[in-house]
CHARMM internal coordinates of N, CA and C (Angstrom, degrees):
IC EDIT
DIST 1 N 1 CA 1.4426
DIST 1 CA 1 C 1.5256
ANGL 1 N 1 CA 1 C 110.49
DIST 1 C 2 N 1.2519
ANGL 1 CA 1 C 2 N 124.09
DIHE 1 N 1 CA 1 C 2 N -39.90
DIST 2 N 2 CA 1.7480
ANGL 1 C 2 N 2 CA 127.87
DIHE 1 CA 1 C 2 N 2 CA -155.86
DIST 2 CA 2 C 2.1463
ANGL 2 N 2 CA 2 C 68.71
DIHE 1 C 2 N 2 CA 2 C -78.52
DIST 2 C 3 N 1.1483
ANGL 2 CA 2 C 3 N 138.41
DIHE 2 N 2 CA 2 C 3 N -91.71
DIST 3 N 3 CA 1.1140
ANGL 2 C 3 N 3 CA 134.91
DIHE 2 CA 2 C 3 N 3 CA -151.70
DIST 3 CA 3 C 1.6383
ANGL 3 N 3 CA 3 C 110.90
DIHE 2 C 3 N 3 CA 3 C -46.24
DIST 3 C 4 N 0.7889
ANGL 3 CA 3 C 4 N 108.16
DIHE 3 N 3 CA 3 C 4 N -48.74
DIST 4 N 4 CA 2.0022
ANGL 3 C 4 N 4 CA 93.02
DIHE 3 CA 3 C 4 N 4 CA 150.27
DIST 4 CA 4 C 0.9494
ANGL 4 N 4 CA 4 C 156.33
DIHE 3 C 4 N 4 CA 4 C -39.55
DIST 4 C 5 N 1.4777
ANGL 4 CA 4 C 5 N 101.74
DIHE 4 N 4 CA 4 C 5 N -40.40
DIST 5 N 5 CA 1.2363
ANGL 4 C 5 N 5 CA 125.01
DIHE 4 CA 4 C 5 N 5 CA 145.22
DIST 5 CA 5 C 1.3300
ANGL 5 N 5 CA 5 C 129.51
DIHE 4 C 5 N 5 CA 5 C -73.07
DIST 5 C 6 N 1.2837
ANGL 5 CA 5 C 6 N 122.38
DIHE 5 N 5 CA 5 C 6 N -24.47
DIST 6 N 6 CA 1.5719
ANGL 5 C 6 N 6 CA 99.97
DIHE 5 CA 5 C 6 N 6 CA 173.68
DIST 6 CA 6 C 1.3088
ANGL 6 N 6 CA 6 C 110.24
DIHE 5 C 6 N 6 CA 6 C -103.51
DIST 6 C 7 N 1.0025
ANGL 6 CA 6 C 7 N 131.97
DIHE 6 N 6 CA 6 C 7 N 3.71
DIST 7 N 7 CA 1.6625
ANGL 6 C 7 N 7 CA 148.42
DIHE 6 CA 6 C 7 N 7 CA 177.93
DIST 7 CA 7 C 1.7671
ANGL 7 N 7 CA 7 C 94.72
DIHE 6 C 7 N 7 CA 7 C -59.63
DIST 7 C 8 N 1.5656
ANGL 7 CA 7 C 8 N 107.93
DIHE 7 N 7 CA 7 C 8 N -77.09
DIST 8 N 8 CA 1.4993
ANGL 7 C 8 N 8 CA 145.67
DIHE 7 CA 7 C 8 N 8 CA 151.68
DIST 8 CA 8 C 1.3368
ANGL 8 N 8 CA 8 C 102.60
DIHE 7 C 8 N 8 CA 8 C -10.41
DIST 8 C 9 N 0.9117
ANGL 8 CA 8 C 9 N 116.02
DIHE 8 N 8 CA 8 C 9 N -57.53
DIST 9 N 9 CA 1.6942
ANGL 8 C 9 N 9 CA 133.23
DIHE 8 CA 8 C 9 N 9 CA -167.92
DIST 9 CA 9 C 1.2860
ANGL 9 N 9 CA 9 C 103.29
DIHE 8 C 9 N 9 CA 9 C -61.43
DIST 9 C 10 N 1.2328
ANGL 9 CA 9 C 10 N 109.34
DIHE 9 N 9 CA 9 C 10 N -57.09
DIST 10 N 10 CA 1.7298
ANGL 9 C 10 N 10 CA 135.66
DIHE 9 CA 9 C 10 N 10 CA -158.93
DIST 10 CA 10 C 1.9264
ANGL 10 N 10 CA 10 C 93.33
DIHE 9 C 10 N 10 CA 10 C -82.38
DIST 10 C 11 N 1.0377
ANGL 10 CA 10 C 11 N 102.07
DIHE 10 N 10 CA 10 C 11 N -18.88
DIST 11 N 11 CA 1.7106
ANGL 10 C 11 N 11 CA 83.76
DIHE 10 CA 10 C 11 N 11 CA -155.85
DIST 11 CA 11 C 1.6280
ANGL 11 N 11 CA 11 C 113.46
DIHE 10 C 11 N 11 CA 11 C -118.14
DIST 11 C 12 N 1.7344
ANGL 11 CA 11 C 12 N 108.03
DIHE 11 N 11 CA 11 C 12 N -43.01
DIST 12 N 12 CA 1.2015
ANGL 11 C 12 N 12 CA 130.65
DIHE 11 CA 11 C 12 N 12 CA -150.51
DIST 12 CA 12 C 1.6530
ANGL 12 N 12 CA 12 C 81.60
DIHE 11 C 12 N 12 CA 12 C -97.77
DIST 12 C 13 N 1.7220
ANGL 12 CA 12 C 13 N 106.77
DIHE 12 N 12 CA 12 C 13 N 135.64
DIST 13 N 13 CA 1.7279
ANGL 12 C 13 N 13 CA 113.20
DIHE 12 CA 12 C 13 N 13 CA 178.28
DIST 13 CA 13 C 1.4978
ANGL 13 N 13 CA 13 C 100.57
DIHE 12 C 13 N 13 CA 13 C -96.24
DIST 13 C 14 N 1.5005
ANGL 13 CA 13 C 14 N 129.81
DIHE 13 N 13 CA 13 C 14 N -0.35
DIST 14 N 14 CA 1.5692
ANGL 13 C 14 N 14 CA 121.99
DIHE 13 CA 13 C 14 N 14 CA 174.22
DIST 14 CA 14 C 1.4904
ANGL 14 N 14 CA 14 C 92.86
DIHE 13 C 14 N 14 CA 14 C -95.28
DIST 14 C 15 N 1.3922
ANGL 14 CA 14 C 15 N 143.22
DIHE 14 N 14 CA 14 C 15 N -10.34
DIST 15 N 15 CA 1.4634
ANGL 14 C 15 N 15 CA 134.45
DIHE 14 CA 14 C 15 N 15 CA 179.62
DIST 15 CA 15 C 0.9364
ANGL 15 N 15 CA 15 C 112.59
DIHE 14 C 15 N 15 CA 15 C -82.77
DIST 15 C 16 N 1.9387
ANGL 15 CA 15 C 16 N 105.59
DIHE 15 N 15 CA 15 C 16 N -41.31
DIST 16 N 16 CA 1.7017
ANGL 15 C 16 N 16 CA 112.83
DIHE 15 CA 15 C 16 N 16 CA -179.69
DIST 16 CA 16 C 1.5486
ANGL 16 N 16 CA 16 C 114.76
DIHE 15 C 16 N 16 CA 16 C -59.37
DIST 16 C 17 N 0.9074
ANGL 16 CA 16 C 17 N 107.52
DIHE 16 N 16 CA 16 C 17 N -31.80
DIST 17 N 17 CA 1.9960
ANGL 16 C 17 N 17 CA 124.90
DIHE 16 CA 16 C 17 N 17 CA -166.80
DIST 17 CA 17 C 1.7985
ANGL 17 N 17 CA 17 C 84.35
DIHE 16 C 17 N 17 CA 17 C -77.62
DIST 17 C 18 N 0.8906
ANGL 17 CA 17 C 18 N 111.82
DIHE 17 N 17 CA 17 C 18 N -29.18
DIST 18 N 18 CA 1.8166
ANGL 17 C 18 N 18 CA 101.09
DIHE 17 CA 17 C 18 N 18 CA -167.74
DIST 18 CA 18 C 1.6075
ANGL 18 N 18 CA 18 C 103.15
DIHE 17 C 18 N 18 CA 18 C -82.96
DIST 18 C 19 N 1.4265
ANGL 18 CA 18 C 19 N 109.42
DIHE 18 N 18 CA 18 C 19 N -31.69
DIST 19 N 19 CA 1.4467
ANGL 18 C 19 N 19 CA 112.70
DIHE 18 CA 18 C 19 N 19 CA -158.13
DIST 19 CA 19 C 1.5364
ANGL 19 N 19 CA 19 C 106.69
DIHE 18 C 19 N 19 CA 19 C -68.52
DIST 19 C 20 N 1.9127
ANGL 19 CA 19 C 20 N 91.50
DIHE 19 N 19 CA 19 C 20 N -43.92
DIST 20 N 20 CA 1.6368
ANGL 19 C 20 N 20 CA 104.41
DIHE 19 CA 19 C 20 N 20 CA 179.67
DIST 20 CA 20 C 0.8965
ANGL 20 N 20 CA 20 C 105.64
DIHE 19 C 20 N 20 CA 20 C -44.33
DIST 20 C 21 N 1.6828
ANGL 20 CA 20 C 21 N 119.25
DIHE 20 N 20 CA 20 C 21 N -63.90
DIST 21 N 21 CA 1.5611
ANGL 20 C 21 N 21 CA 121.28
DIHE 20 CA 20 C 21 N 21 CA -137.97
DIST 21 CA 21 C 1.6636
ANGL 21 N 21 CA 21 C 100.85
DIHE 20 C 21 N 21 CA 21 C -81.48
DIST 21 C 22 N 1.4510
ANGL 21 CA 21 C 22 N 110.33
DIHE 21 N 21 CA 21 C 22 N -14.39
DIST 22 N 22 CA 2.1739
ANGL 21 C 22 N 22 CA 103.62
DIHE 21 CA 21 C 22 N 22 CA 162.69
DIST 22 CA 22 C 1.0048
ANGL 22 N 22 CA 22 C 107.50
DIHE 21 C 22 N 22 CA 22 C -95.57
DIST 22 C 23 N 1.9442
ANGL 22 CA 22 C 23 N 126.72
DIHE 22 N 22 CA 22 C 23 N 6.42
DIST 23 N 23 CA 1.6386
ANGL 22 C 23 N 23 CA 98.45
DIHE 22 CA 22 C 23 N 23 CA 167.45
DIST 23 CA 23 C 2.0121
ANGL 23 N 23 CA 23 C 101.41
DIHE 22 C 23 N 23 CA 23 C -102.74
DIST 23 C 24 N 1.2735
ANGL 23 CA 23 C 24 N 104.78
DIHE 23 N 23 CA 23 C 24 N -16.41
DIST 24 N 24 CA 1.6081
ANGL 23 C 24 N 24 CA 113.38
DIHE 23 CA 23 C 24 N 24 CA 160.58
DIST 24 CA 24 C 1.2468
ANGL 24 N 24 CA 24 C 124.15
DIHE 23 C 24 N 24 CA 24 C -44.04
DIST 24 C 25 N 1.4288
ANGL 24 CA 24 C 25 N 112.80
DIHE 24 N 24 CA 24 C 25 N -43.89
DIST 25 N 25 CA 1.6330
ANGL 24 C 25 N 25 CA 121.67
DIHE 24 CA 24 C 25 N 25 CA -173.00
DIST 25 CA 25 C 1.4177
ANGL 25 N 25 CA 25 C 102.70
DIHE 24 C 25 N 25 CA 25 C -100.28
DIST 25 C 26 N 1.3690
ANGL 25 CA 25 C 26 N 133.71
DIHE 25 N 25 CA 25 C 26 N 24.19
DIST 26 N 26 CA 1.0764
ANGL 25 C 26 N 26 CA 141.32
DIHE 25 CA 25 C 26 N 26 CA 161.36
DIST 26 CA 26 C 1.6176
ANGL 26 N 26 CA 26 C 132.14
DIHE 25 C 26 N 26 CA 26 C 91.27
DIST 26 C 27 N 1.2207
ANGL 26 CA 26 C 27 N 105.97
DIHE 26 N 26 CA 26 C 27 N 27.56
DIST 27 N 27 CA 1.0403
ANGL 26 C 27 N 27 CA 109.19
DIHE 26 CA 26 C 27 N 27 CA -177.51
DIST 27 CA 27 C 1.4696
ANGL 27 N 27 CA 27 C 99.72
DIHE 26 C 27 N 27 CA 27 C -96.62
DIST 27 C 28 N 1.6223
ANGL 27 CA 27 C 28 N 109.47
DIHE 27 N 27 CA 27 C 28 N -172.64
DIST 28 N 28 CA 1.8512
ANGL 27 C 28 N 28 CA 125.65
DIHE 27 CA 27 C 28 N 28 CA 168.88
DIST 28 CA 28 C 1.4214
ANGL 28 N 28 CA 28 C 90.17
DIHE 27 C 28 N 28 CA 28 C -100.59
DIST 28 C 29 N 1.5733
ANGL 28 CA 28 C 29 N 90.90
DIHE 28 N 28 CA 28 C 29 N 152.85
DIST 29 N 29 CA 1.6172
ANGL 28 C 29 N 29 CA 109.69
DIHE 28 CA 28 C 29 N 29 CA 132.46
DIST 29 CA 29 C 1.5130
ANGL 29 N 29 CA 29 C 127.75
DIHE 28 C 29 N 29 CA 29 C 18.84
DIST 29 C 30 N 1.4084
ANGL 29 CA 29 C 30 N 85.59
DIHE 29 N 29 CA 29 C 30 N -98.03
DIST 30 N 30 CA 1.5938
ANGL 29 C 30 N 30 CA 123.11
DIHE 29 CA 29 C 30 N 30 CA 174.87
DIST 30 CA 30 C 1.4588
ANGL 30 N 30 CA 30 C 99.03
DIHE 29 C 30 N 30 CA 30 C -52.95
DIST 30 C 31 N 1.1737
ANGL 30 CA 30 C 31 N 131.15
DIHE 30 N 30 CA 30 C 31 N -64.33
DIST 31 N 31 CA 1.2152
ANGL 30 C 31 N 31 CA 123.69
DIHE 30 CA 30 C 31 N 31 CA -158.96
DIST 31 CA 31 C 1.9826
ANGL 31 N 31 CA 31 C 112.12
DIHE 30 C 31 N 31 CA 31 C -78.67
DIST 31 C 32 N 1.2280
ANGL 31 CA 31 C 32 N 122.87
DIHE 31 N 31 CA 31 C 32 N 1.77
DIST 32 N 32 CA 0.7833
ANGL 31 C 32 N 32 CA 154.24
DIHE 31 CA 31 C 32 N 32 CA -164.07
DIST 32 CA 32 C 1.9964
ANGL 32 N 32 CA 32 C 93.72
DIHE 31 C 32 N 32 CA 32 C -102.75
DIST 32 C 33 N 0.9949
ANGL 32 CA 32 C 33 N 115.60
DIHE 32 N 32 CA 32 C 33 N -90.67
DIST 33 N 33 CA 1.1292
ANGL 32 C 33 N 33 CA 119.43
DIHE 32 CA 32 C 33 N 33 CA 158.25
DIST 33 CA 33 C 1.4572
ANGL 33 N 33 CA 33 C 122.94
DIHE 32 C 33 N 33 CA 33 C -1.48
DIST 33 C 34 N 1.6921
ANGL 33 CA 33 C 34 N 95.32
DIHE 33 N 33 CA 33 C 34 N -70.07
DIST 34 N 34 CA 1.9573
ANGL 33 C 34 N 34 CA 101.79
DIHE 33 CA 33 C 34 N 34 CA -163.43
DIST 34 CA 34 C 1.5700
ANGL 34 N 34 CA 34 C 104.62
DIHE 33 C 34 N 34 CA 34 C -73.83
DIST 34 C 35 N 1.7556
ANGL 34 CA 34 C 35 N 108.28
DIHE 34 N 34 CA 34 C 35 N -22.82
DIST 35 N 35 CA 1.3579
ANGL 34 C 35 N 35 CA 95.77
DIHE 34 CA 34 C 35 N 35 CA 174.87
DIST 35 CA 35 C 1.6440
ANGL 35 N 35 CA 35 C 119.75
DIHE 34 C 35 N 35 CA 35 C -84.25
DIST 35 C 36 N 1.6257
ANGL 35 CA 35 C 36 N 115.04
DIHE 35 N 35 CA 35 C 36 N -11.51
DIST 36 N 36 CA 1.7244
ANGL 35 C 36 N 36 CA 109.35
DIHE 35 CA 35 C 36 N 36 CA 158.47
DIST 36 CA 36 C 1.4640
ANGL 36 N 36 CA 36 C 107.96
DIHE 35 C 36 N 36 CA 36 C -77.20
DIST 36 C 37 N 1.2886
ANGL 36 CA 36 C 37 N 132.64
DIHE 36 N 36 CA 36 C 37 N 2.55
DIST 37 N 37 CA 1.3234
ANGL 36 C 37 N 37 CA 116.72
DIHE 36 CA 36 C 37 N 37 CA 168.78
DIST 37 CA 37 C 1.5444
ANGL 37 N 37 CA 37 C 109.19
DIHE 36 C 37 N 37 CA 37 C -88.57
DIST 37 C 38 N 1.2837
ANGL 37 CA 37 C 38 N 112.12
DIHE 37 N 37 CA 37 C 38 N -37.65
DIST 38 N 38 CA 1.1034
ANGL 37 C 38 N 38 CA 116.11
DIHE 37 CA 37 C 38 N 38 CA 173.83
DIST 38 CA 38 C 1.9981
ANGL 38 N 38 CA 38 C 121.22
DIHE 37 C 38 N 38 CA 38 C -36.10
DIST 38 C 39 N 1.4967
ANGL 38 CA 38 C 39 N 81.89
DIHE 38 N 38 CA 38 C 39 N -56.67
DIST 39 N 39 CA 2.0739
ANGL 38 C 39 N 39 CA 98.55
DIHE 38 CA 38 C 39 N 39 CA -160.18
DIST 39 CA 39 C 2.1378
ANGL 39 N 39 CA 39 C 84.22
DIHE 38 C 39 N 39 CA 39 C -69.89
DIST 39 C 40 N 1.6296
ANGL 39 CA 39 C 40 N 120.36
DIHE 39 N 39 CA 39 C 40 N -30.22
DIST 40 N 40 CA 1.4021
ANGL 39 C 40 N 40 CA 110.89
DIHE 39 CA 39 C 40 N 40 CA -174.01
DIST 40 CA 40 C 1.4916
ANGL 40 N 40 CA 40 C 111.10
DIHE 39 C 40 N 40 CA 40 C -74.98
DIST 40 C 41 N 1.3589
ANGL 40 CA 40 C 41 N 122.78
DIHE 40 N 40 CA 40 C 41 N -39.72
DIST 41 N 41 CA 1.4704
ANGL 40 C 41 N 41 CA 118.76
DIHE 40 CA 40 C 41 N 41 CA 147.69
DIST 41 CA 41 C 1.6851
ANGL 41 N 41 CA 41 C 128.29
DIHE 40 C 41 N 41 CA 41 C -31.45
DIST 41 C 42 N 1.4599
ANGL 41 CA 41 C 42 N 106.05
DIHE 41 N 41 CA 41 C 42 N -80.52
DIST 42 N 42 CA 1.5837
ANGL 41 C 42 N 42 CA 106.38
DIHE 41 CA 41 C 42 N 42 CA 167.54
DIST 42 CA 42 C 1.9997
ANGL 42 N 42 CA 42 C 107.31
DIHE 41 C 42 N 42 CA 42 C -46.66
DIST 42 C 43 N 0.9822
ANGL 42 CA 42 C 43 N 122.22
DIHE 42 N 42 CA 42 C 43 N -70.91
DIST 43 N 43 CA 1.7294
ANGL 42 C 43 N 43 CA 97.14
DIHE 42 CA 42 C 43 N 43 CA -176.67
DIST 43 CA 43 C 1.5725
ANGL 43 N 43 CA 43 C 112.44
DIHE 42 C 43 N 43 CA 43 C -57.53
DIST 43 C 44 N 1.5008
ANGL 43 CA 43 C 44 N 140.00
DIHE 43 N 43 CA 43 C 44 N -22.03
DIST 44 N 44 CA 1.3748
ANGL 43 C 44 N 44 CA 123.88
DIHE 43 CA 43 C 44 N 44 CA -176.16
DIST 44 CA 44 C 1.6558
ANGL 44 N 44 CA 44 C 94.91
DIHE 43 C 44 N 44 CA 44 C -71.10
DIST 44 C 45 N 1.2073
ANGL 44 CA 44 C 45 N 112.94
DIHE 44 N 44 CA 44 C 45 N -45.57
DIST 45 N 45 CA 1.2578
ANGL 44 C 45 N 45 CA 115.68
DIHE 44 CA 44 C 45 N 45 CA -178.96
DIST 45 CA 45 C 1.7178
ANGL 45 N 45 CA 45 C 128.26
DIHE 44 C 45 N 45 CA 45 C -46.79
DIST 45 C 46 N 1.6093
ANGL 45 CA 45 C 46 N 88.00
DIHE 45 N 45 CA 45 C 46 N -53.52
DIST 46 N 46 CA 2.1512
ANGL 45 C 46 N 46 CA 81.65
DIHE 45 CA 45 C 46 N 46 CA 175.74
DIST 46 CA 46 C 1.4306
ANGL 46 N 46 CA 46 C 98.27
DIHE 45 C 46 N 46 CA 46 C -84.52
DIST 46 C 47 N 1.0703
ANGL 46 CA 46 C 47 N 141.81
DIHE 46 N 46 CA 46 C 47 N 23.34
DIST 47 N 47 CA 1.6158
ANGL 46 C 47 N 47 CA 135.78
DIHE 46 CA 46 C 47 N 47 CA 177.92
DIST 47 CA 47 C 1.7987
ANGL 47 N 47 CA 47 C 92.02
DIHE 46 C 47 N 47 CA 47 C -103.37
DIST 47 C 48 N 1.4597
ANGL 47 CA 47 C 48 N 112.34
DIHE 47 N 47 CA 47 C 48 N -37.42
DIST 48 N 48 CA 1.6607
ANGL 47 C 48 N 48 CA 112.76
DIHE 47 CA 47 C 48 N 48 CA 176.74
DIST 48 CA 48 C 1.1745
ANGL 48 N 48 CA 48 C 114.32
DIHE 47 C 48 N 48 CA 48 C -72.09
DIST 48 C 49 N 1.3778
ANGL 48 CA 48 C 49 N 110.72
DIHE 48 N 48 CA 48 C 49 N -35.63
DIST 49 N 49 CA 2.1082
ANGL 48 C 49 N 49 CA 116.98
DIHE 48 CA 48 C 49 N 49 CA -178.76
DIST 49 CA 49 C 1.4346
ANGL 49 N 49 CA 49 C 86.30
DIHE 48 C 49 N 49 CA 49 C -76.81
DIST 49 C 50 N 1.2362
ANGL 49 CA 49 C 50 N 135.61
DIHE 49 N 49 CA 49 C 50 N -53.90
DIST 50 N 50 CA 1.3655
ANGL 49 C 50 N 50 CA 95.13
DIHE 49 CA 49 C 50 N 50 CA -153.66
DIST 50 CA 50 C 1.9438
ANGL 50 N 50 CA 50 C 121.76
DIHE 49 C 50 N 50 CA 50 C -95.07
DIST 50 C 51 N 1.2876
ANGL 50 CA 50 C 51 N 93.02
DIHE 50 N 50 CA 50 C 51 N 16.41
DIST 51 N 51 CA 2.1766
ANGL 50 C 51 N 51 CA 123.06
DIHE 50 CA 50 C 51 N 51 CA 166.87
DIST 51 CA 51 C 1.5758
ANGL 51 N 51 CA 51 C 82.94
DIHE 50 C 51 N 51 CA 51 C -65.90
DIST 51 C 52 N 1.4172
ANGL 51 CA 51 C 52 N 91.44
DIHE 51 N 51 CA 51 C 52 N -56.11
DIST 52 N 52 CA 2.1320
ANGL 51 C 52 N 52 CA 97.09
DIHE 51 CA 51 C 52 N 52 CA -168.44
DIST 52 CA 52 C 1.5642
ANGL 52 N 52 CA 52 C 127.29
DIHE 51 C 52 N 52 CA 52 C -30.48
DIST 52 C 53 N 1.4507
ANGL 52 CA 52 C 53 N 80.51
DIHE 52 N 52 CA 52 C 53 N -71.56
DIST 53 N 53 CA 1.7262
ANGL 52 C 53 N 53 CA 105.15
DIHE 52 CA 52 C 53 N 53 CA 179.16
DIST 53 CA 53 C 1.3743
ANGL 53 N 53 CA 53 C 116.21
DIHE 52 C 53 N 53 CA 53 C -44.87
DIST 53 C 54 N 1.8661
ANGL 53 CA 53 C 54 N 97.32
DIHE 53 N 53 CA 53 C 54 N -43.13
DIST 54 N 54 CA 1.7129
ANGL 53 C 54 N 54 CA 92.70
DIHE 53 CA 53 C 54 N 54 CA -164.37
DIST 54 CA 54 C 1.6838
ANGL 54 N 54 CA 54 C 105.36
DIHE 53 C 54 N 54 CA 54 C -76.24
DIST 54 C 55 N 1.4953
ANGL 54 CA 54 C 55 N 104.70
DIHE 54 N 54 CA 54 C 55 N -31.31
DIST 55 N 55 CA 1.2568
ANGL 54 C 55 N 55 CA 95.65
DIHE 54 CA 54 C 55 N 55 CA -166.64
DIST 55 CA 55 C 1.3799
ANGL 55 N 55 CA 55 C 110.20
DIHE 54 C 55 N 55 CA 55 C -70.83
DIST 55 C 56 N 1.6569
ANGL 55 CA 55 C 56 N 110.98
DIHE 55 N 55 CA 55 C 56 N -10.48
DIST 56 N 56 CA 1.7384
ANGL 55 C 56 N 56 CA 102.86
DIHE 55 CA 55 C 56 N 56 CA 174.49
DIST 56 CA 56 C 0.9839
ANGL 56 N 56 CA 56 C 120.29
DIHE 55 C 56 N 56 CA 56 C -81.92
DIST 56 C 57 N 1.5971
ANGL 56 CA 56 C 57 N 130.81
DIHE 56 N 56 CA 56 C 57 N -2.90
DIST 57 N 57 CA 1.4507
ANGL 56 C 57 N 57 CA 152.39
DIHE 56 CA 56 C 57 N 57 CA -114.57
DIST 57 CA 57 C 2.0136
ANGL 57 N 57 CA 57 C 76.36
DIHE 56 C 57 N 57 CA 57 C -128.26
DIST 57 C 58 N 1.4145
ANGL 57 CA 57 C 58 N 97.51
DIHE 57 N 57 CA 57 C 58 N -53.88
DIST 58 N 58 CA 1.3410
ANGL 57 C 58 N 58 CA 104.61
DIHE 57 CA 57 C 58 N 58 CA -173.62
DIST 58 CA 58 C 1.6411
ANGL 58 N 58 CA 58 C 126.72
DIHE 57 C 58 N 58 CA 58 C -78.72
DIST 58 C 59 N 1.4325
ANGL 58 CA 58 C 59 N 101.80
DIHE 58 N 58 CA 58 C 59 N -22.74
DIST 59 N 59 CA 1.4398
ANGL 58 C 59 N 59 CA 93.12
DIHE 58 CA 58 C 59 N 59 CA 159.92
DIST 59 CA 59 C 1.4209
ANGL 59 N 59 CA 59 C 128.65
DIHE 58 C 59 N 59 CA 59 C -108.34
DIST 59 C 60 N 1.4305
ANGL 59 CA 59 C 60 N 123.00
DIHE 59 N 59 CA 59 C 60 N 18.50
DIST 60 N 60 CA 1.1461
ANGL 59 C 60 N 60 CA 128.02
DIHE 59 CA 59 C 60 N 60 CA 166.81
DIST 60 CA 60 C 1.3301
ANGL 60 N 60 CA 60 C 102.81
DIHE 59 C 60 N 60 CA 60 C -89.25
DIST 60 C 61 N 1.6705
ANGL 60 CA 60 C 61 N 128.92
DIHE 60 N 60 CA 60 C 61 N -38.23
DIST 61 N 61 CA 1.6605
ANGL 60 C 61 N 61 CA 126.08
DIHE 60 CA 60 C 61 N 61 CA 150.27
DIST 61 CA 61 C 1.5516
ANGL 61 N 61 CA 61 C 108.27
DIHE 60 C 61 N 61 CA 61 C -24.95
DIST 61 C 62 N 0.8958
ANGL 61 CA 61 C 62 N 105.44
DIHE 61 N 61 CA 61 C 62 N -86.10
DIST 62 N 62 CA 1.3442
ANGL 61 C 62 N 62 CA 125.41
DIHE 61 CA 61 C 62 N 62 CA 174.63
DIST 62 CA 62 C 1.9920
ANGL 62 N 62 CA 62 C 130.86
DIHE 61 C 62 N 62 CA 62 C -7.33
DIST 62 C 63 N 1.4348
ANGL 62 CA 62 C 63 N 80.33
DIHE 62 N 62 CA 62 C 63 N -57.53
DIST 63 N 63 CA 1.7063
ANGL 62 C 63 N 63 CA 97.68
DIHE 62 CA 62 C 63 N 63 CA 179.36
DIST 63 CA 63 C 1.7041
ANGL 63 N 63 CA 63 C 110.45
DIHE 62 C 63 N 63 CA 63 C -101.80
DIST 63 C 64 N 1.3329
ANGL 63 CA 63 C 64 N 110.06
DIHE 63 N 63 CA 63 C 64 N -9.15
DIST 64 N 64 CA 1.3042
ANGL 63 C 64 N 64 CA 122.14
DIHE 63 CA 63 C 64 N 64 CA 149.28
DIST 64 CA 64 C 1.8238
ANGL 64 N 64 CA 64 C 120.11
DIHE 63 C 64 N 64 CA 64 C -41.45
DIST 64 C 65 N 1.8067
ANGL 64 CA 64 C 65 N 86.68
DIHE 64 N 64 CA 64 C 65 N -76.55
DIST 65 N 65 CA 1.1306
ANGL 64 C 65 N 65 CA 97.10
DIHE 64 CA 64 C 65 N 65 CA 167.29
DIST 65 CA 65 C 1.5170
ANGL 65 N 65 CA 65 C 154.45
DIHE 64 C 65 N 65 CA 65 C -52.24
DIST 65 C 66 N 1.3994
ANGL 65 CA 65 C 66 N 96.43
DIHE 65 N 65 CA 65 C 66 N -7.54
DIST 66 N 66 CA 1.5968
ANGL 65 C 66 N 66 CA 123.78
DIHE 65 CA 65 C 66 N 66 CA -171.98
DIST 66 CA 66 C 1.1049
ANGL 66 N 66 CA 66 C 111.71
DIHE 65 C 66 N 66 CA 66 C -85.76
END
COOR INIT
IC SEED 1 N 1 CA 1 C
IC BUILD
């Protein structure tokens, strides 16, 4: 995650705009950081639930069909 984030940091202009606007409202750096790890957690996460769903989506097809 930390190398995702600073990759992101370094590269991506919707990360940079995020970083500012939590070191604007007063945060550090650092604290700036743990909260883009945060929002990269929550999206890796519904990108994994929803791999989930489909693939259950697909074997309940499946044993339907049997």
């Amino acid at each position: 995650m930390h190398t995702i984030t600073l990759i992101r940091m370094r590269l991506d202009p919707s990360t940079k705009t995020y970083v500012a606007r939590k070191i604007t409202e007063g945060k550090t750096s650092r604290d700036a950081q743990r909260c883009l790890k945060r929002v990269i957690c929550r999206h890796i996460f519904k990108i994994l639930e929803h791999a989930d769903r489909n693939r259950l989506g697909n074997v309940e097809k499946l044993a339907q069909a049997a």
